[in-house]
Structures are given as C-alpha cells and as structure tokens.
N, C-alpha and C positions, 0 to 999 in steps of 0.2 A: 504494500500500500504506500503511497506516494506522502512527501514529508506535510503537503499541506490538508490531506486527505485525512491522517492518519489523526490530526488536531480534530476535525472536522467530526472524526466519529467517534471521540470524547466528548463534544457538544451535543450530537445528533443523538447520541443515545439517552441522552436526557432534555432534548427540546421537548419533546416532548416535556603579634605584639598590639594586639588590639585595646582599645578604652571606650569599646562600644555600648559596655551595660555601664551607662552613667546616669548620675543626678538627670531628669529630664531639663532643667536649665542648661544643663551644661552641654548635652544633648542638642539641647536647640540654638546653639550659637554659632555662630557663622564663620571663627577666628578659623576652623579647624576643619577643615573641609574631608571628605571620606574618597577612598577610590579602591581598586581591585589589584591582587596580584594574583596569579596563578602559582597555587602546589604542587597540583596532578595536573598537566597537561598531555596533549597528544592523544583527547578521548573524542570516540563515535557517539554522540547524543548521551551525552553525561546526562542524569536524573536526579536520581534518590540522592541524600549525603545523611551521612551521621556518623557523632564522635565517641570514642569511648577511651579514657585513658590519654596516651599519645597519640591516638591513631585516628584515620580518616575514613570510613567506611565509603564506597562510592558504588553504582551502579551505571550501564551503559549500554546500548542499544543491545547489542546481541542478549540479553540477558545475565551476563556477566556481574557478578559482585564482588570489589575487591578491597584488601586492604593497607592503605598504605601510614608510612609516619608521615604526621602534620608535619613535622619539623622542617623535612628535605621532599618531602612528595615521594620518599624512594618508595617501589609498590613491595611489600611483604607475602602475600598470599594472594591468590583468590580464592572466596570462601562457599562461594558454588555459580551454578549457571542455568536459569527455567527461561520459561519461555520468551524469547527476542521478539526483533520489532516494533516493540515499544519497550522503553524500559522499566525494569519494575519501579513500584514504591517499594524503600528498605527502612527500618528501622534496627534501633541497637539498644538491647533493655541492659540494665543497672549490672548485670553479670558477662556483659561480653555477648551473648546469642542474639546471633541477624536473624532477622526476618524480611522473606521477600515477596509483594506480592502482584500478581499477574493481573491485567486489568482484560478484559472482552474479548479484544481481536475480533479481528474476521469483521466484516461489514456491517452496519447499522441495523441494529431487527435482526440479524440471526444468532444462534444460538451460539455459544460460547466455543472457541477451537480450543482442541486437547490442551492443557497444558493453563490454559488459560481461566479467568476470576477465580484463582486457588491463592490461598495464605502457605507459602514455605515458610519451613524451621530448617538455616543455611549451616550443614556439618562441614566443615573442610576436610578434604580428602573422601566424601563420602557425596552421596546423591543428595538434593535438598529432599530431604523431608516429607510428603504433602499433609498438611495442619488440617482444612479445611476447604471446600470445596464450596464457595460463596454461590454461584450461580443454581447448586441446586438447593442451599438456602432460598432463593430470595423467589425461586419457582412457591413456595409453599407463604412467601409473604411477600405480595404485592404491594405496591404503592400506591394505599388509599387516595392518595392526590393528585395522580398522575394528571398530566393535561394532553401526552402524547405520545402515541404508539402504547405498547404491551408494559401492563402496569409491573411483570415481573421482570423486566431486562434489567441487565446489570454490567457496570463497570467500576468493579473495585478501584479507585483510586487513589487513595491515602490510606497509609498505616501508623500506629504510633505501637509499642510493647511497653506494658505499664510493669511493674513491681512485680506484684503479684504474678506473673509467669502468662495473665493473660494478654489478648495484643486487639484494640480499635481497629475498625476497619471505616474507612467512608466511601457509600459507594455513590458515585457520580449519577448512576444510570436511575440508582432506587433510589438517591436522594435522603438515602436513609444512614447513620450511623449504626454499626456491627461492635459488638463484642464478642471473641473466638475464644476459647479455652482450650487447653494443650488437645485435647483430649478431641477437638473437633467441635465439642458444644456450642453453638452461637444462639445468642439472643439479640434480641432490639432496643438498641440501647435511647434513640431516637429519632424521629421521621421530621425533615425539614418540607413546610411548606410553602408552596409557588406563592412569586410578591407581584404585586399589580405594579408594573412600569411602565413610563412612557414612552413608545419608537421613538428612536433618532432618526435622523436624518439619512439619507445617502444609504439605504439599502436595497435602493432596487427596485424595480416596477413589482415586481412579486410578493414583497413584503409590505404590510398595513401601510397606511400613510403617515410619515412623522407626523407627531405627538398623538397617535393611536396610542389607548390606554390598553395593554393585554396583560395576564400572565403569564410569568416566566416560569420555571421550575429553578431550582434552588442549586445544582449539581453539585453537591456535596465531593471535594476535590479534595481533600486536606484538615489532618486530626493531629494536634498535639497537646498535652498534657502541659500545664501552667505550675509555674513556679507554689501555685496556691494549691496544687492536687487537683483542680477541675479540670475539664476535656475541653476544647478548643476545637471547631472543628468552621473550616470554612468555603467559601463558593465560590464558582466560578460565574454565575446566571446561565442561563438558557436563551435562547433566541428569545427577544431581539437585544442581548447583551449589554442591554444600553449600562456606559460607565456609570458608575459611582455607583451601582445598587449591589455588589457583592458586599453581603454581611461575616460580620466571626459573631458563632454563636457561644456562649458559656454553658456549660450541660455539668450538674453535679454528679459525683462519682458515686456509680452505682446504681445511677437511673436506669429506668427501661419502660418504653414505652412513652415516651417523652415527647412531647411536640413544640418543635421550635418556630413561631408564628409569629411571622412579620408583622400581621395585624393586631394582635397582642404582644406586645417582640419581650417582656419585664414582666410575666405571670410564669408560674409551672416552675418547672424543673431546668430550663431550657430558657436563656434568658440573654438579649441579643450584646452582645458587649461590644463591637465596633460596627460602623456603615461606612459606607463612602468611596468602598477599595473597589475594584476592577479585576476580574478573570482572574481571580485568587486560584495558585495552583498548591500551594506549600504554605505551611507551618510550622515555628517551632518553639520550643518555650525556650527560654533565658533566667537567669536569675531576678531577681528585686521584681517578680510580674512582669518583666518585656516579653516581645514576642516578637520573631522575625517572621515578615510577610510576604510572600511573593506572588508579583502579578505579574503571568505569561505576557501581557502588554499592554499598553498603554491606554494605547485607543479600543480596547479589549478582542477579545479572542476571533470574533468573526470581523470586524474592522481589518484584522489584520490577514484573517483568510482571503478578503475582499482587496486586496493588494496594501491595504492601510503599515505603517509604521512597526517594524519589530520589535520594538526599545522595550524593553518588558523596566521592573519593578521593584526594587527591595526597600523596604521599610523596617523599622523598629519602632515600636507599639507599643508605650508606655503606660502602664495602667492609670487610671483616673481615679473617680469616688465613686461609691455607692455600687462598685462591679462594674465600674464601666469605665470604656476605654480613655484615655486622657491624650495628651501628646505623641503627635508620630514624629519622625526624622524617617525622609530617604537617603538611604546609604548608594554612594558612586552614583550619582542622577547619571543618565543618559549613557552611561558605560554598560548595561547588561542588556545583551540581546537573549529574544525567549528565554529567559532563566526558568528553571524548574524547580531544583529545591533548594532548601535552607537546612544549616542547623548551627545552635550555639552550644560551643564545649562550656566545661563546667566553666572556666575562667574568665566565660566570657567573650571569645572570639568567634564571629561569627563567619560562616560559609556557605557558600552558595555556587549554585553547577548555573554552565550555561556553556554553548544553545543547547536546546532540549532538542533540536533536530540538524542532526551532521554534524561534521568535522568546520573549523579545528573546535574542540570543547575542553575543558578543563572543569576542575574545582575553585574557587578564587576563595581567597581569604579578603575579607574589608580592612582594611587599614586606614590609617592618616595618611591626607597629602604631606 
C-alpha cells in the first residue's frame, strides 16, 4: 500500500542533555529556543519510541523493534519483528518487556491480514509472543457510536504497559480504549464519542460545504499513563478533520465502560483534559504532569493527504487546575516532518521519531539551540 494510502486507511477506518520538564514559566520563555538532533538515524519509517534505563527502544516499517543506547544511538539488539508495512505501536513497562502492536492492514472495511490488530509480548532471540488478538475482540463489541461503515472494525493504534503487567490499547477504528491482560483477557476500558465540527474549507466538491456542521468520530490514536497514574488517551478526528478539534481525554485507572463525551467533556469517569490539538498521533507522560504531544500535521491529516503541508507537531503539555490542561510549549516549530511518536525518559528528555513514512528517519532527541 502506497505511503499516502497507507495514512488514509488509519483515517478511513474510523471516518466513519535536555531541561524540557521545567517550571511552565520557564517553559514559556522565548530566551531558549528548542531544536532536534538525531540518535538513531538511517531508519525506514521510524514509529513507536520508548525509554527504559539507558536505552532507546524504537520500531520501523518492516516491523522491526530494536534496541539501542541513548547515549551514542549504537543499536544493541533487536528484540523481535511482526507484522511490517506499517509500523507497530511499542511500549516498554517498569521491568524492561516491549510490547508491540499491529494495527489493521489490508484495505479499509476488510477484515484484519494475519498477523495483524494482535498485542505482542517482544522475547529476544525468541518469536514475539501473541498476547491478544484485538480484532476478534472488538467483533463481539461494536461501537455503539459508530457514524460509518461496520460498527466492529478495528485498528489498534496506541499502546501504553502499565505496572501491573497489564498493557492499554486504543483502537483508532473502535474509537474505543482496550485493556489486555497477560493472559489474553481484555475489557473496555472506555468508548470515545463522535464531536459535532464544522467543515473547513478547501475539501473538494465531494465533501459538505464549508462551515457544514457534521460529526466526526473520535479515532482514538494514542494512550499514555500520566505522571498522576490516570490514562491519557488521544485523537486524531475523522473526516472532515477540521484542526483544532483533536481532544486528550483523562480516564481514571481502572474504569471500564466509561464514556468520554464531548458534549459532556467534565462528568463520568472520562473527563476531557486538553482541546485545540490536531491529528494527535502519540502520547507520553513526563514527570511534574507534562505530557509530550504529537501531531502527524499541521494542517491535519487529510489536508495533508490533499497535497497540504507535512510539518507535523510536538508539544509539551503542562498540567493546569482543576485536571485540566494548562500551558503548552512547541518543541523544534517547523523542524519535524510526519513525526509519529514521543517519549520522555525518566530524566526528562524527550524523543521523538520522524517521518513516519520512508527514509531518511531517525529518532531525535529535543534539545537547546
């Protein structure tokens, strides 16, 4: 499937030395501007990232996941290999064990290729694992909300591995957040529902008329755990993608069956903590309540399928009051193209992959100019 094809039906299956965790003032001042260097370069569609220890966990088209030292980018291992193509989401829980997991494949509306919406447990020197098999999950729980096509499709998207040995799932396609146990068991942890937006501009004779008020679905793209123990899980939107309306929701640990409602966004269990971001692809938590945010692009995701702007997004998310979001800072404006993921090691340093599609791609660490 073709690079801009392959964006397309992550959408379509749900149109339906760093001193970056700072004081938020100091954060916000302009003496000290951010930029990118590269660790791990010389990667095919870098993805997933996550740190544990000295090390860099990373992920890449072929399905590949490997591990290298922050320090020099040298690679150390690779810690296994599922299904390519796209690459997986990886996470790395408190004891060292990756987890990798395979999103859809295969064309919009049909059914899942082998290999594929399964949660890996990543053995080095051994086969991944298969944890859990999300797609024939999500057959037996549809999306009450659905606005388009087959309320059971799926495309796992985001992963996060909590503590306890269990690991989040967010699936783009169900719009739903997943929780997996070693064991295979998943529940519902909770269902994101479609937000009334208004069409922009410039999409085409085919599409409503700007400022057409429609619903969008939620494509739940991105879960990570907060420096506060709650789940964080965020969106990309659905057709007609208009910017600013990707939300991060707040979901208390341990929910299930929780609905996260735009129209109510501060009731329930599920309770909306930032607005305003665009084709949210990644999450990750930080120290002091940050949170590193990444938006595929600017102009958002179908703008840019539409020939629009690549320049994707990284942000730092400083908490506010009352649970809700306060101060962002973007880190390196205008230097990351399609970035994909984020993550902050314990110290604080943040990284992030980019392009999420083709060569040359790397991991970059943020730094001071």
């Amino acid at each position: 499937m073709g690079v801009r094809t392959r964006i397309a039906t992550v959408a379509a299956l749900a149109l339906a030395g760093s001193v970056l965790v700072a004081a938020p003032a100091e954060a916000g001042g302009t003496k000290y501007g951010t930029t990118i260097k590269p660790v791990v370069s010389g990667l095919v569609s870098p993805r997933g990232v996550a740190t544990f220890g000295g090390k860099i966990i990373y992920s890449v088209g072929d399905g590949s996941v490997y591990e290298a030292w922050a320090h020099n980018g040298k690679q150390i291992r690779k810690l296994g290999q599922v299904l390519g193509g796209f690459p997986p989401a990886i996470d790395t829980n408190k004891w060292g064990v990756t987890y990798a997991l395979t999103g859809a494949g295969g064309e919009p509306e049909a059914p899942p290729v082998p290999g594929g919406a399964t949660l890996y447990k990543l053995r080095p020197g051994k086969a991944p694992l298969k944890i859990a098999d999300i797609a024939k999950y999500q057959v037996k729980d549809p999306d009450p909300y659905n606005t388009n096509g087959p309320a059971e499709e799926t495309n796992p998207f985001g992963v996060a591995a909590l503590g306890d040995g269990t690991v989040l799932v967010a699936d783009a396609a169900g719009n739903d957040l997943l929780r997996v146990w070693p064991n295979g068991h998943i529940k519902t942890v909770a269902r994101l529902k479609p937000r009334v937006v208004t069409t922009p501009a410039g999409l085409g004779p085919d599409a409503p008329p700007a400022g057409t008020k429609i619903p969008a679905e939620a494509v739940a793209t991105s879960v990570t755990v907060g420096s506060d123990g709650y789940w964080y899980v965020g969106e990309l939107r659905g057709f007609p993608a208009t910017p600013g309306t990707s939300q991060i929701w707040r979901i208390k640990p341990g929910s299930y069956n929780a609905v996260c409602d735009p129209a109510n966004p501060y009731q329930g269990k599920c309770t909306r903590y930032a607005d305003g971001y665009t084709s949210i692809v990644d999450l990750a938590g930080g120290p002091r309540g940050t949170l590193a945010v990444v938006e595929l692009a600017k102009v958002s995701w179908l703008q840019w399928e539409m020939g629009g702007s690549p320049v994707g997004s990284l942000y730092l998310q400083f908490p506010g009051r009352w649970h809700k979001a306060g101060f962002k800072k973007e880190l390196a404006p205008g230097e990351l193209i399609l970035p994909a993921g984020t993550a902050i090691s314990r110290s604080g340093k943040v990284y992030v992959t980019s392009p999420l599609f083709g060569p040359p791609g790397a991991v970059y660490q943020v730094v001071k100019k």
